[in-house]
N, C-alpha and C positions, 0 to 999 in steps of 0.2 A: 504493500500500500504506500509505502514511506516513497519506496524508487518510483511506483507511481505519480505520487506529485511531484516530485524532482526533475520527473520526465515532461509531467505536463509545464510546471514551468520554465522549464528551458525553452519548451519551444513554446509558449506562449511570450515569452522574452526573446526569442530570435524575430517569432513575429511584429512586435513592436517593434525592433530595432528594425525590420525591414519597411514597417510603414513611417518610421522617423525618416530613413533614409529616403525614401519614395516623397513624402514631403518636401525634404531639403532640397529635392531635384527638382520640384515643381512650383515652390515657394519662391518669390523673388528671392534672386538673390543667395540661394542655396543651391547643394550638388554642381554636377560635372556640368549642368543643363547652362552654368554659368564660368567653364573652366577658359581661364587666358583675360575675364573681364575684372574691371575692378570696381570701387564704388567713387573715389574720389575723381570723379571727369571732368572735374569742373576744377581741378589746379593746372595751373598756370604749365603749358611744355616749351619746353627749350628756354632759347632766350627769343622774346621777342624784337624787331626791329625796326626803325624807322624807315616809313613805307612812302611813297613820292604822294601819294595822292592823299595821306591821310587825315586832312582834313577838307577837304573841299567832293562836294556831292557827284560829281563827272570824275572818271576817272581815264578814258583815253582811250585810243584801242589795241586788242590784245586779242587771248585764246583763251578756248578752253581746254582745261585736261579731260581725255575721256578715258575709255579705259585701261590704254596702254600709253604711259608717258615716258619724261625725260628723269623720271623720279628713282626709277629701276634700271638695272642693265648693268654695264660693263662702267664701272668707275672714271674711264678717260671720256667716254664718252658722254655720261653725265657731267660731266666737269664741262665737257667741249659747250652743251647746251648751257649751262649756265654761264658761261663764260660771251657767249652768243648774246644771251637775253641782258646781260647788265652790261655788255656795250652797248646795247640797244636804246639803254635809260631802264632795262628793270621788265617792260610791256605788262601792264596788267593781267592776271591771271583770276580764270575761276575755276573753284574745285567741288562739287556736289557732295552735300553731306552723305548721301549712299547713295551705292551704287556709282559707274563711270569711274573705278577707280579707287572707292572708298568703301569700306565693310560696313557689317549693319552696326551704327555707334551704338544702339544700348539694346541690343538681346535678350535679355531679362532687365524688368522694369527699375531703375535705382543702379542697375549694372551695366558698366562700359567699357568699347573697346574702339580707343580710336589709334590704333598702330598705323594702319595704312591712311589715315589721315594727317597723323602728325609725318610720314615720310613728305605725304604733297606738300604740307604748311613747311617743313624742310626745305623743300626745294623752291617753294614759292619766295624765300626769303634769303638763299643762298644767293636765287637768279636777281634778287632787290624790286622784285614784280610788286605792287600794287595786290596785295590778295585780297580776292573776293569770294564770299561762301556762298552758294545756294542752298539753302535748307530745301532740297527733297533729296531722298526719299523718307520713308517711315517705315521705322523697325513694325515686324508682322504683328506682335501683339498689339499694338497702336489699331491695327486692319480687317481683327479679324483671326488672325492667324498663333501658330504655334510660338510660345519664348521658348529661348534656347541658343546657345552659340553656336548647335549642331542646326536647327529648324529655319534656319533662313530660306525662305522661300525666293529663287533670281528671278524666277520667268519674267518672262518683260510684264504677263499681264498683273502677277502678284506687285510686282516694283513699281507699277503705274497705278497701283490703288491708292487712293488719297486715305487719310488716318478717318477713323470713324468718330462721328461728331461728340461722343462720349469720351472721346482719346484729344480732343482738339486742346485743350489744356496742357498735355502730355507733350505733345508734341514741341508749344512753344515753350515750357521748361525744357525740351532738351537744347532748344535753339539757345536757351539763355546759359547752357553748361556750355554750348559751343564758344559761347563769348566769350566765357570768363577762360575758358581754358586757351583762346587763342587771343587775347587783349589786342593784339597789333591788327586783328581783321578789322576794318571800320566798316564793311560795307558790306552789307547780307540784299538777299536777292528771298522774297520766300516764292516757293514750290517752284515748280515747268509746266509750265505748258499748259496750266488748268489739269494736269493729269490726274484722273479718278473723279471727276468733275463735274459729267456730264448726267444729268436729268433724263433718264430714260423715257419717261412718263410723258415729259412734254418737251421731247425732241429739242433741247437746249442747254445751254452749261448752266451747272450751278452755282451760279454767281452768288447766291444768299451766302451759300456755303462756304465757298474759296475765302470770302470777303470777313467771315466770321476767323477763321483761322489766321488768316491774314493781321487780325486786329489783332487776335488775341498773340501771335508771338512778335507786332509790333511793339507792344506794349510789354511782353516778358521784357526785350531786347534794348528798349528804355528804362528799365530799373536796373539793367546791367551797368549800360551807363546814357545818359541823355545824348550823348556825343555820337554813338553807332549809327549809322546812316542805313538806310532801309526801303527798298525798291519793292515793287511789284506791277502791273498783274501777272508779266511774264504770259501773254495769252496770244497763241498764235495766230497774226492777223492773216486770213487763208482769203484768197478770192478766187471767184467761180467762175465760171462762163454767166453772162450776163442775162442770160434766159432761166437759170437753175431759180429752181424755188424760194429758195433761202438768200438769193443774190441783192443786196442794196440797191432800193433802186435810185439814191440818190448819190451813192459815192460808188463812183464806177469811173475808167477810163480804156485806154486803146487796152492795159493790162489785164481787162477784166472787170467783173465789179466783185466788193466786198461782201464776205458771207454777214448777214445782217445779224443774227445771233452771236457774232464777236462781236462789233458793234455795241449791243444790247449788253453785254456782260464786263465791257470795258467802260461805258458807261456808267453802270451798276457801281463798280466797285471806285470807279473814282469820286461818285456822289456820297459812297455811305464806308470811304476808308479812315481809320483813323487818323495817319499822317504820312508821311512819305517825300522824302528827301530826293527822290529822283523816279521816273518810269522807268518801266521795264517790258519789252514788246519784241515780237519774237516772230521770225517770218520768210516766205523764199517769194524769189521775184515771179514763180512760173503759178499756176491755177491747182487749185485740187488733183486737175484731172493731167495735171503736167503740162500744162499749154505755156508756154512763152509767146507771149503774144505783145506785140506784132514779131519778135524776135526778142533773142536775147538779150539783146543789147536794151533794146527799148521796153520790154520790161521790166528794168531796173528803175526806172520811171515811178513803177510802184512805191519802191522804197522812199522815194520823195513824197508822193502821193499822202500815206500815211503819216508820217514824221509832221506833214502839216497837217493833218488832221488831228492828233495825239496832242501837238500843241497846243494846236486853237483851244482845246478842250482841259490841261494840265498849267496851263501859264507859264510861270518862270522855273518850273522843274525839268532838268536835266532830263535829256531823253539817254537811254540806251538802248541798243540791238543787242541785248543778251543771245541770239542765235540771229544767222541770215544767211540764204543761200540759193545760188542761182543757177544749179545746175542738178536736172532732177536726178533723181538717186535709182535704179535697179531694184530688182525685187528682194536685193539683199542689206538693201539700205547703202548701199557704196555707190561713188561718186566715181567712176571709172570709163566714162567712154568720151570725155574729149581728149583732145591733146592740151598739155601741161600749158602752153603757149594759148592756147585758148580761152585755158580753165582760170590761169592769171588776170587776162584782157576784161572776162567777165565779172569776176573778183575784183575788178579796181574799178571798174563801173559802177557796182551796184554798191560799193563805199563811198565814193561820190556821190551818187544817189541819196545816200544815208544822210552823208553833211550837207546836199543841199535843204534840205528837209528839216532841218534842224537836233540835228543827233553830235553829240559830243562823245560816246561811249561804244564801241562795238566789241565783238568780242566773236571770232571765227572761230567755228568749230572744228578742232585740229584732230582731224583720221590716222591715225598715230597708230602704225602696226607694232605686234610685239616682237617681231624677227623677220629677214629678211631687206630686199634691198628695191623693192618695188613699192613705192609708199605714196600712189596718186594725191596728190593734193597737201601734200603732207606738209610740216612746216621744217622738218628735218627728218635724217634719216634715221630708222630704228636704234635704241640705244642697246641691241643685247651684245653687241659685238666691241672690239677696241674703236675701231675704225668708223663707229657709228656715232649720232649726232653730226652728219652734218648737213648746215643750210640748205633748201632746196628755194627754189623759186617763190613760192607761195610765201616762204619764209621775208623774204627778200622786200618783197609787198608791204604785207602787213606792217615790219619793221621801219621801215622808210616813210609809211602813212602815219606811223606812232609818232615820229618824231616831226614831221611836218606838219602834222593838222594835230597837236593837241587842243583840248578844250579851251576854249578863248578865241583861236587863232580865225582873223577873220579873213575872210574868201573874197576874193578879189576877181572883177571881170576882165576879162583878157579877150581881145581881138581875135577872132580865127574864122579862116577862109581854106575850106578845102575844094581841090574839083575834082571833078568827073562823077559826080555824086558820091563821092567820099565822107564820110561822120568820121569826127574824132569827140572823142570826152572830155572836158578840162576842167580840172578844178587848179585852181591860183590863191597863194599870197603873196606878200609883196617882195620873197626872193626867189621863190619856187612855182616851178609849173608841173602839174603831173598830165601826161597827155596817153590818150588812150585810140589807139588802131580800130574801127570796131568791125575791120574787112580783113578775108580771107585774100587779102594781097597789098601788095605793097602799094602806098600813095602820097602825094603831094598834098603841101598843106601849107598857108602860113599862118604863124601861131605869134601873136603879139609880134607884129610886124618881123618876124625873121622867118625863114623859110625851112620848112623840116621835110623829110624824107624819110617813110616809118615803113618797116616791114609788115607783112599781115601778124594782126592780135597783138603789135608791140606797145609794151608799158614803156615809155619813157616818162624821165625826170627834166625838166631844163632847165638850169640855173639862169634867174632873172640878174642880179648884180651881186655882187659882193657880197659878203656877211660880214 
């Protein structure tokens, strides 16, 4: 009888000890379900640094990191890219709080891991870049889903679900652990794209929605400190063919017209936002349906298009292109069927575009492979090898528009006279001319009274006088 109960309670004491442990793995904050995270995410990593833009609302233009960067790889060749970007002046840099690059920061709720984000913020500050966070994505249990450092769900459609309204709290305390642990970021972006957004019910984004979360980690992100600057709605302005049902029928051009439910939603949130230091808008020159219309070139039209519409409606706040892009993409999402010489020509058009419009801020989304030597569009060459990072064309662009048009810098009209029915692009100030090919051949042109001669799709620069 005696070794009877002795029996039973062992294993009714094995049994507790297994539902203690079964606990601790499902409990915040306990078991393996939390193994590599920690709880303090909100102290301060590295050393922070004095950043070019940090305190003024516009920050310039730059890239973003997406999922393979200059952050990993072969050590010369990360050195090469950074060493690239801070002769540049730094180029502002944006890094997605998850995903593109960055793990899920709190996996169980009060628990974090931002390893692979402090390498970006690393490298954001070695290259002297201007860093910019975007607060999306949202760890699973924010969505719906499983906690756990094992339970991250990537699929695109888990990663594109916005946080559940009951989690919206949640989400901007994690934005406000982003602050404190990164003090040198001045400038947050919240969510993309409207992602997980959209109103089934009545075929329209949820703007109530976006606009609530929006407020509510404006306002975490100011008791951090008053001084963080804070953009949104990040909502892609898409245009249609001009007949589609949802097409504006009052803001339209040769590019198409606007889908009127962006419209409706950018609206929304600019009436009923808490506050906001700068916009944030987000878009390609070509239609839903891929149409560049009337062509490439003059689609980038668009981009003008909007930037005076955004203003008219935003005042004296800073526009950015948080994403922009002119050249449609494959069924793979890759930008791969012009030639590089093309894909540049269109790339400095529709940044023009940008600044005539009124945008101080872009930020190109850099297709960054993780190996290899074929890297369309890329701003450099993959970093896994010695010999990697270096400059590509696209590179070259961007870098030379960073330093020539920052925010202030005013645009100047210049003379041009091309024949044979020839276009070129130009945007001016008062030492620089950027001039843009918009033909598959070579042509005559004169550009502020001197006479140029441009191959087909060639960016040139042309110094007006002295510096």
């Amino acid at each position: 009888m005696g070794r009877w109960r002795l029996t039973a309670l062992l294993g009714v004491g094995v049994a507790a000890l297994a539902l203690v442990v079964t606990l601790l793995n499902t409990l915040p904050g306990g078991g393996s379900g939390t193994e590599g995270t920690s709880r303090d995410g909100d102290k301060v990593h590295g050393t922070p640094t004095a950043t070019p833009a940090a305190t003024q609302p516009d920050v310039g233009w730059g890239f973003t990191h997406t999922q393979f960067s200059a952050d990993e790889g072969s050590a010369a060749a990360v050195e090469r890219v950074e060493e690239l970007l801070s002769e540049a002046g730094g180029l502002p840099q944006i890094q997605h709080l998850m995903g593109w690059g960055a793990d899920n920061p709190e996996p169980v709720e009060g628990r974090y891991d931002f390893e692979a984000m402090d390498l970006r913020v690393d490298f954001m500050r070695a290259s002297g870049g201007t860093p910019v966070i975007t607060l999306c994505c949202a760890p699973d249990w924010m969505k719906g889903g499983e906690a756990g450092v094992d339970n991250t769900d990537w699929s695109q459609a888990s990663l594109e679900t916005a946080p559940e309204r009951e989690h919206y709290q949640d989400f901007a305390d994690l934005a406000a652990t982003v602050a404190k642990r990164y003090p040198d970021v001045r400038h947050f972006i919240v969510w993309n794209e409207f992602k997980g957004f959209w109103n089934d019910a009545e075929a329209r984004w949820d703007h109530e929605g976006y606009t609530e979360l929006y407020n509510l980690v404006y306002k975490a992100l100011k008791k951090v400190d008053r001084d963080i600057m804070v953009g949104g709605p990040y909502l892609v302005m898409d245009s249609l063919d001009p007949r589609s049902e949802d097409a504006s029928a009052t803001f339209k051009g040769p590019w198409g017209a606007m889908d009127q439910r962006v419209l409706d939603a950018f609206e929304y949130w600019n009436k009923h936002k808490a506050g906001a230091e700068f916009v944030v808008v987000d878009g390609s020159s070509y239609t839903q349906d891929d149409e560049l219309l009337p062509d490439e070139f003059a689609a980038t039209d668009k981009f003008t298009a909007v930037g005076d519409w955004v203003r008219a409606r935003t005042g004296d706040l800073p526009l950015w292109w948080a994403e922009y892009y002119v050249e449609p993409a494959d069924g793979n999402d890759e930008r791969k069927g012009w030639s590089e010489t093309r894909r540049v020509a269109v790339q400095a058009a529709g940044m023009i575009a940008m600044v005539k419009g009124g945008a101080s801020s872009g930020f190109y989304w850099n297709p960054e492979k993780e190996k290899g030597s074929d890297c369309p569009g890329c701003l450099w060459t993959p970093t896994d090898s010695r010999g990697g990072g270096e400059k590509l064309p696209m590179y070259d662009l961007v870098a030379r528009f960073s330093q020539e048009f920052p925010p202030g810098t005013a645009a100047e009209e210049v003379p041009v006279a091309a024949a044979d029915g020839s276009e070129v692009r130009v945007l001016a100030t008062d030492e620089v001319i950027l001039v843009v090919n918009t033909l598959d051949r070579s042509i005559s042109a004169k550009i502020d009274g001197k006479d140029v001669t441009m191959q087909a799709y060639e960016v040139r620069w042309l110094e007006r006088r002295a510096t």
